[in-house]
PARORO-186920 format. One record per atom (N, C-alpha, C, O, CB): residue in one letter; z, y, x. Coordinates in steps of 0.1 Angstrom, whole numbers, m for minus. Glycine has a CB too. Layout:
# residues N
A, Z, Y, X $
...
This chain:
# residues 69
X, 871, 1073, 868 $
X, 880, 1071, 879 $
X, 878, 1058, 886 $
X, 874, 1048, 880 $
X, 895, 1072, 873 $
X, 880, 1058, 899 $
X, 879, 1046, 905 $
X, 894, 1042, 913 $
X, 899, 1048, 921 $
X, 868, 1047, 915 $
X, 897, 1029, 907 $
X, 911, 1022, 913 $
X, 911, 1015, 923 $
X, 906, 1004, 921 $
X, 916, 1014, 904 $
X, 914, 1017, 933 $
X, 916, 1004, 945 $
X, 923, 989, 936 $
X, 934, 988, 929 $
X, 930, 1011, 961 $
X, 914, 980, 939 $
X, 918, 968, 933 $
X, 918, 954, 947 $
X, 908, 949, 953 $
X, 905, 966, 919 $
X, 930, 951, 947 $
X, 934, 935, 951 $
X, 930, 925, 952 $
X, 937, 919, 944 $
X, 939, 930, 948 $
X, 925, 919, 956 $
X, 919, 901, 948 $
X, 924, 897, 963 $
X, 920, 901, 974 $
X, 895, 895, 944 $
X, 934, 886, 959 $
X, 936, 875, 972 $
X, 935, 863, 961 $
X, 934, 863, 949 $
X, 955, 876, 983 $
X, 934, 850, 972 $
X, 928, 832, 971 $
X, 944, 827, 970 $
X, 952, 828, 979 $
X, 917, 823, 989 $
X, 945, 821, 958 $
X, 954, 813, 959 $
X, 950, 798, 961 $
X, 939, 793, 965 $
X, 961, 816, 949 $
X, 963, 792, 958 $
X, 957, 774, 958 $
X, 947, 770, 953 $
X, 940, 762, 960 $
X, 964, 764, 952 $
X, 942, 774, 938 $
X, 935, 770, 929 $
X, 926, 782, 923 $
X, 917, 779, 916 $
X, 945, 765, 921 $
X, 927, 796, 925 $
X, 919, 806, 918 $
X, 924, 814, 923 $
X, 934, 814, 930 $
X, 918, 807, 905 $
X, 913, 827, 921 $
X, 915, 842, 926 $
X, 924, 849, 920 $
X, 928, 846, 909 $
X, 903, 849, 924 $
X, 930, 860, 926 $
X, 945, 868, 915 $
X, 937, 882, 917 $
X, 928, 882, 925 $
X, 968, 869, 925 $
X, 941, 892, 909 $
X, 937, 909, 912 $
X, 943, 913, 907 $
X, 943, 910, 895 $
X, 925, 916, 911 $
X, 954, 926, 914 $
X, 957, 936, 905 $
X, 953, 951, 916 $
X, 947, 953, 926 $
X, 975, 933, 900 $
X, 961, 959, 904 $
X, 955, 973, 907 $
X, 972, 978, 912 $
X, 982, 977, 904 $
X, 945, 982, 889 $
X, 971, 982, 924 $
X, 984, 990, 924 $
X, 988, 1001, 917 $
X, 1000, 1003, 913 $
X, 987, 994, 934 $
X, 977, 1010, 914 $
X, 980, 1021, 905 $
X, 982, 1018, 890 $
X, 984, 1027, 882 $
X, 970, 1032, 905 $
X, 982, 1008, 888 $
X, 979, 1005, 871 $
X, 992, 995, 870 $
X, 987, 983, 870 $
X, 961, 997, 867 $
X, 1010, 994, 870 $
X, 1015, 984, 873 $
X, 1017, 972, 858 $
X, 1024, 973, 848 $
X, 1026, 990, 880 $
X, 1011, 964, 863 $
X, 1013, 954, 849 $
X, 995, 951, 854 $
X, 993, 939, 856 $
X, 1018, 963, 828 $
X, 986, 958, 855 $
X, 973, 954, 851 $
X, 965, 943, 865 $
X, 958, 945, 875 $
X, 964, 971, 847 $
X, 971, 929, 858 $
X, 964, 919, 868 $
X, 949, 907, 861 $
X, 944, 906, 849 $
X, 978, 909, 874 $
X, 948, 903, 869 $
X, 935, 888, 860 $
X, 936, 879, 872 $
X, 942, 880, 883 $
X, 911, 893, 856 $
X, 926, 869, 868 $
X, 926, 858, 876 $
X, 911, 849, 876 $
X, 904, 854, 867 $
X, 937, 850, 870 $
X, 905, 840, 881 $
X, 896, 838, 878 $
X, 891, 828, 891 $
X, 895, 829, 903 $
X, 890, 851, 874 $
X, 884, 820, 885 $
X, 881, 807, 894 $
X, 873, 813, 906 $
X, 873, 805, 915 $
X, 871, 796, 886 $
X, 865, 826, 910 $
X, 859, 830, 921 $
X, 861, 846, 922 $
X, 866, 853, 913 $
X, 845, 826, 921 $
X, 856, 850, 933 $
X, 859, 861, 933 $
X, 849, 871, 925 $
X, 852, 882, 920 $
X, 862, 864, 946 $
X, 838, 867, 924 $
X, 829, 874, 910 $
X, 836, 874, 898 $
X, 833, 883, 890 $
X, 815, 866, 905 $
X, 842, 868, 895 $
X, 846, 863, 878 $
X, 857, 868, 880 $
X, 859, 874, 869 $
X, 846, 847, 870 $
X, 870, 871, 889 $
X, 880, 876, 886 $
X, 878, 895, 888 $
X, 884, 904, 883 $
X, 892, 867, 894 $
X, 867, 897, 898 $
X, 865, 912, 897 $
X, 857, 917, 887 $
X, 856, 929, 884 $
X, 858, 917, 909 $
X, 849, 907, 880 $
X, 845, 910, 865 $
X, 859, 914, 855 $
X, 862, 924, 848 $
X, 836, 895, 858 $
X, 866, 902, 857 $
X, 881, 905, 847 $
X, 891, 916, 852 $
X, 898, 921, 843 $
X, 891, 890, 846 $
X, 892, 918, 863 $
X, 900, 930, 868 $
X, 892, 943, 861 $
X, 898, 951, 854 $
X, 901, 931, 885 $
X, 880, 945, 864 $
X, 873, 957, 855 $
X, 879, 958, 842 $
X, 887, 967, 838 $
X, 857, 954, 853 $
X, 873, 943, 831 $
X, 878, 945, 819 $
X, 890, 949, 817 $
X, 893, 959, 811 $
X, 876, 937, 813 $
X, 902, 937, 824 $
X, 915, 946, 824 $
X, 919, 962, 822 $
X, 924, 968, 812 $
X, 919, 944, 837 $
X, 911, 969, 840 $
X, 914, 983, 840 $
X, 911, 987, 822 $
X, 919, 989, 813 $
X, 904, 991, 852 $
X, 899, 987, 823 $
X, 894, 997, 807 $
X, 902, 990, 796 $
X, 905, 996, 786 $
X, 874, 994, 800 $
X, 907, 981, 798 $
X, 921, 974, 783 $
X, 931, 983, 785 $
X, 936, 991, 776 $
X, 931, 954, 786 $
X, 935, 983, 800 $
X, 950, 990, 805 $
X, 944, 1006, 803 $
X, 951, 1009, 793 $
X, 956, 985, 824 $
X, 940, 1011, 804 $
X, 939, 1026, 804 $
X, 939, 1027, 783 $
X, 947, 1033, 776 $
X, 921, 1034, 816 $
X, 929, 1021, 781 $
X, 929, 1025, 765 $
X, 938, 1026, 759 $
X, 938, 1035, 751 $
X, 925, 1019, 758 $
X, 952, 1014, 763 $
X, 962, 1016, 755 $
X, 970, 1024, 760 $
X, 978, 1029, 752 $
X, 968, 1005, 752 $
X, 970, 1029, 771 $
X, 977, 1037, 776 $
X, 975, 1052, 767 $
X, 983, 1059, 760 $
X, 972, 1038, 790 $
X, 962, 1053, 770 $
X, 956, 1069, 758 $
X, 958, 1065, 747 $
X, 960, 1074, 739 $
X, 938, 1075, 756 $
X, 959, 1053, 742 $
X, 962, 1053, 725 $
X, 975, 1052, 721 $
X, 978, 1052, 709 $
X, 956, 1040, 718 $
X, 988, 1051, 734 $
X, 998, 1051, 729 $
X, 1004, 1064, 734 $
X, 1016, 1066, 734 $
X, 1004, 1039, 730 $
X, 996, 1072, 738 $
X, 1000, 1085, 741 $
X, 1006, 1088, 757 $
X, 1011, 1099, 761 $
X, 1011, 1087, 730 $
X, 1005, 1078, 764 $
X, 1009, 1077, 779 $
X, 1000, 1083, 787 $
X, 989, 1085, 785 $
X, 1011, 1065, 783 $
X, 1007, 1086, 798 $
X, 1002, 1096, 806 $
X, 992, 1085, 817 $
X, 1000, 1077, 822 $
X, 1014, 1106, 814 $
X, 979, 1083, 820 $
X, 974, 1078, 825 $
X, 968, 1083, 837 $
X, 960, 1093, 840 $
X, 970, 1075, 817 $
X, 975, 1070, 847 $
X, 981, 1074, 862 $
X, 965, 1076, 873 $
X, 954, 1070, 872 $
X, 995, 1057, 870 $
X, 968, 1084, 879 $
X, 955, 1088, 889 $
X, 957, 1077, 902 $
X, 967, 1073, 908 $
X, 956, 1106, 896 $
X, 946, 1075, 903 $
X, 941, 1067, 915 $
X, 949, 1075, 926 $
X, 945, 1087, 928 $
X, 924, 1067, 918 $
X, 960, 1069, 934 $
X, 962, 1073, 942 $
X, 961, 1062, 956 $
X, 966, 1066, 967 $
X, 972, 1080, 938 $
X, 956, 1050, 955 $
X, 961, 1037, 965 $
X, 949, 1040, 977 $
X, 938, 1043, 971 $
X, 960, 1019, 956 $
X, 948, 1039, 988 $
X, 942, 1041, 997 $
X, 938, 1027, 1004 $
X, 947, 1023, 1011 $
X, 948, 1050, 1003 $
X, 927, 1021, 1004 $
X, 922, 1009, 1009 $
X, 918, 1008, 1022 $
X, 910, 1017, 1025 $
X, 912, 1005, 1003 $
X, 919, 999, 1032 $
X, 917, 997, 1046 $
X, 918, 987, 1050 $
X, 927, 979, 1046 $
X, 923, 1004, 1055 $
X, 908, 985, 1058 $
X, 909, 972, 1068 $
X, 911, 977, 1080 $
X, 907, 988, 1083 $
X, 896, 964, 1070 $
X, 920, 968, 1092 $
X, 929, 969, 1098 $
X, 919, 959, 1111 $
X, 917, 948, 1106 $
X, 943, 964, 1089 $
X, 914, 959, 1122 $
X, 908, 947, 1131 $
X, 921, 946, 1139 $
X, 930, 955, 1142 $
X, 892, 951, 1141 $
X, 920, 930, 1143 $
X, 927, 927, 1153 $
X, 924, 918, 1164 $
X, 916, 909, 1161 $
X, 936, 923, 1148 $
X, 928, 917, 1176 $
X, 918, 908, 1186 $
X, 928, 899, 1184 $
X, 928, 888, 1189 $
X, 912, 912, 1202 $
């Protein structure tokens, strides 16, 4: 499955979460290292999901960029 995933810049480090996955965020000093940790996240967040018997949610978030003059 593939999740649409987030990463905005804060003051100090990168944030990412997954809208379809709610709870599953990371962080990380650049945007390589926090989309490395949002990966690991997802596969943490889905495992426990299947191991605690939960229904594990489908990609439904739809990604776009928007231009503006």
């Amino acid at each position: 499955m593939k999740y649409a995933v987030v990463i905005e810049k804060g003051p100090k480090n990168y944030g990412a979460y997954v809208p379809d996955l709610l709870g599953c965020v990371a962080t990380g000093k650049t945007p390589a290292i926090v989309r490395e940790r949002i990966e690991q996240a997802i596969a943490a967040h889905v495992a426990s999901l299947r191991e605690h018997g939960e229904p594990v949610p489908k990609p439904t978030t739809i990604a776009a960029y928007a231009s503006v003059a």
